[in-house]
N, C-alpha and C positions, 0 to 999 in steps of 0.2 A: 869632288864631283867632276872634275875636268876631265875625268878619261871617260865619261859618259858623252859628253861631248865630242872628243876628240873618235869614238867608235860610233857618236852618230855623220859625225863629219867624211869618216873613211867611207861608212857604207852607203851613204849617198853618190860616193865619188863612183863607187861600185857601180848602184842601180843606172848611173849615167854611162858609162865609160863601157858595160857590157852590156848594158839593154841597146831595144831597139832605136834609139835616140840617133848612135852614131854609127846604126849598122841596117836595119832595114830600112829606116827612113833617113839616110844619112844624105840624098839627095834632098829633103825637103830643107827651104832655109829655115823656117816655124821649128822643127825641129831641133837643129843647129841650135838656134836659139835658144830654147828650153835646155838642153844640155850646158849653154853658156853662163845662162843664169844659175845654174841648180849647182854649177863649180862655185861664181865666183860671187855668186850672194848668197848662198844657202852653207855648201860645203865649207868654202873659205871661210869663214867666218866662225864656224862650228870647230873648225882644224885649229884656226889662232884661239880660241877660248881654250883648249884642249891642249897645248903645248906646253912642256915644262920648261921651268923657269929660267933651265941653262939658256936655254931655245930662243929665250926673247930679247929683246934690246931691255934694258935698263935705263932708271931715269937722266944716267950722265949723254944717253945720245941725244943729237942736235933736237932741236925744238920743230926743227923747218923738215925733217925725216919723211912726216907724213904727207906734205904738200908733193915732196920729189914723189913718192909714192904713189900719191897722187896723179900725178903728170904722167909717171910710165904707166899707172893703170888704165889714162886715157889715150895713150898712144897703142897700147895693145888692144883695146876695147875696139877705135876706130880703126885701126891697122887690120886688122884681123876681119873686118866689115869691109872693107874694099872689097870690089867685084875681082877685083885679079888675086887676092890675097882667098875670098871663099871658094873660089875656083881651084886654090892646092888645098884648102883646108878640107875639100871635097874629095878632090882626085887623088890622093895616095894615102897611106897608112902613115906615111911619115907626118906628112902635112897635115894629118888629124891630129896624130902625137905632140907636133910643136906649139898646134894651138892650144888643145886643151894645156897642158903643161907653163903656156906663156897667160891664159887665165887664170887658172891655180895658184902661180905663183906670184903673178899681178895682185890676185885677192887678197892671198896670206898677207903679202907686204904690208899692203895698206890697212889690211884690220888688225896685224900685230902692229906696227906703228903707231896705230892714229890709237889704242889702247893700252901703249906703251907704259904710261905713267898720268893716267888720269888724276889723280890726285894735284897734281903740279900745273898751277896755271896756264904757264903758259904749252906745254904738252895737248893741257884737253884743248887750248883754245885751237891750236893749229890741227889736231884731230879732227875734230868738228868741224871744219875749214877743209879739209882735205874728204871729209864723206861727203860732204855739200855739197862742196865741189862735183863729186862724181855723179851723185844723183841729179846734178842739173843738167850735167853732159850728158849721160845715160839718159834721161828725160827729153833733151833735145833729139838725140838719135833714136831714140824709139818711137817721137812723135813724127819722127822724118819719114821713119819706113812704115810707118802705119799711115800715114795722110797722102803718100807719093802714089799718083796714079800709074805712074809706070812703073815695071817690075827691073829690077836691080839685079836680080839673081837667073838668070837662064827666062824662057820664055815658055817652057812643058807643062804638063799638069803632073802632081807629084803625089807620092801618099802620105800623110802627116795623119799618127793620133787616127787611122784607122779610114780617115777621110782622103777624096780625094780634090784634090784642090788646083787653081792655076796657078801661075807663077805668081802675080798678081796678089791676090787672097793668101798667098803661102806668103811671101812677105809683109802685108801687112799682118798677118797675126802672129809675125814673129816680131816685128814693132811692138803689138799690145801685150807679147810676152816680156819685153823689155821695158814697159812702163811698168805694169803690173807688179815684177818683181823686184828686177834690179832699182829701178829710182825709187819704192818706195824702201827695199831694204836700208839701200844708204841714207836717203830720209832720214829713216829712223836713227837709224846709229849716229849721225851726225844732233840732230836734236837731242838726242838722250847724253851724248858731253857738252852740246850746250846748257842743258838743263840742271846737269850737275856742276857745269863750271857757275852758271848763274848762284846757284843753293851754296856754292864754296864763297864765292864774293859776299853773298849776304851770311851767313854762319860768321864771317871773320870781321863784317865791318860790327 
């Protein structure tokens, strides 16, 4: 069943990457947002379920894989969220290409990683440590750009989702996009190898 996944992963990648997300509304930061999330909480995640087995690390890699993982996914996450960094991610075709591409492949890492080798202690435990991790950081920066009264991203009014919005308004609901999905996706995934690492420790004591 993993290539069911792996063709609903591609064509999300799809409805992002050619809808209007990053081409009529490509000025809007809400936008932007929705496209970031829908790669590297929805897609990515869909793509590492959906990869075959040559494809993935196996249980002899480091235990610590998914924390590094971790760490570059929040260095591209916040990177990529600078005002001088959404200003190229806006203004050229290249600078579209290198972000989406540096979320994509930030996602894949950390959700092939951190379900690398679930079964094996200490794998899930650092997995779940490493989704945690991001859903807290993803949680702090989403509640940053959703609660900041001053706008971060240009000062115009834009059209987002059919509306038209100030700069202001178009950032924070590109905040409440990034609480919304991305902290709770990782949430989740990170609970659910706590949950099953907890159910391993009690099945063996």
């Amino acid at each position: 069943m993993r290539w069911i996944s792996l063709i609903l992963g591609l064509t999300v990648l799809a409805m992002i990457w050619l809808g209007p997300l990053l081409d009529a509304w490509r000025g809007s930061f809400a936008a932007g947002m929705a496209a970031h999330m829908g790669v590297i909480a929805i897609a990515a995640p869909l793509i590492a379920i959906g990869l075959p087995d040559r494809w993935r690390p196996g249980a002899r890699m480091p235990a610590a894989l998914p924390v590094l993982a971790s760490l570059f996914e929040f260095l591209a996450v916040w990177g990529w969220h600078a005002p001088s960094m959404r200003g190229i991610a806006e203004g050229s075709l290249i600078g579209t290409i290198a972000e989406q591409a540096t979320f994509l492949f930030a996602g894949i890492f950390l959700w092939v990683t951190s379900f690398a080798a679930p079964d094996q202690r200490a794998h899930a435990a650092t997995g779940a440590i490493a989704l945690l991790l991001t859903s807290i950081h993803m949680t702090f920066l989403g509640a940053l750009l959703a609660l900041t009264p001053r706008p971060l991203y240009g000062t115009g009014e834009v059209t987002c989702f059919g509306m038209v919005l100030d700069a202001r308004l178009d950032q924070n609901l590109g905040g409440v996009i990034m609480l919304a999905v991305g902290a709770v996706v990782y949430l989740a995934g990170g609970l659910g190898l706590a949950v099953r690492l907890l159910y391993q420790r009690r099945a063996a004591s």
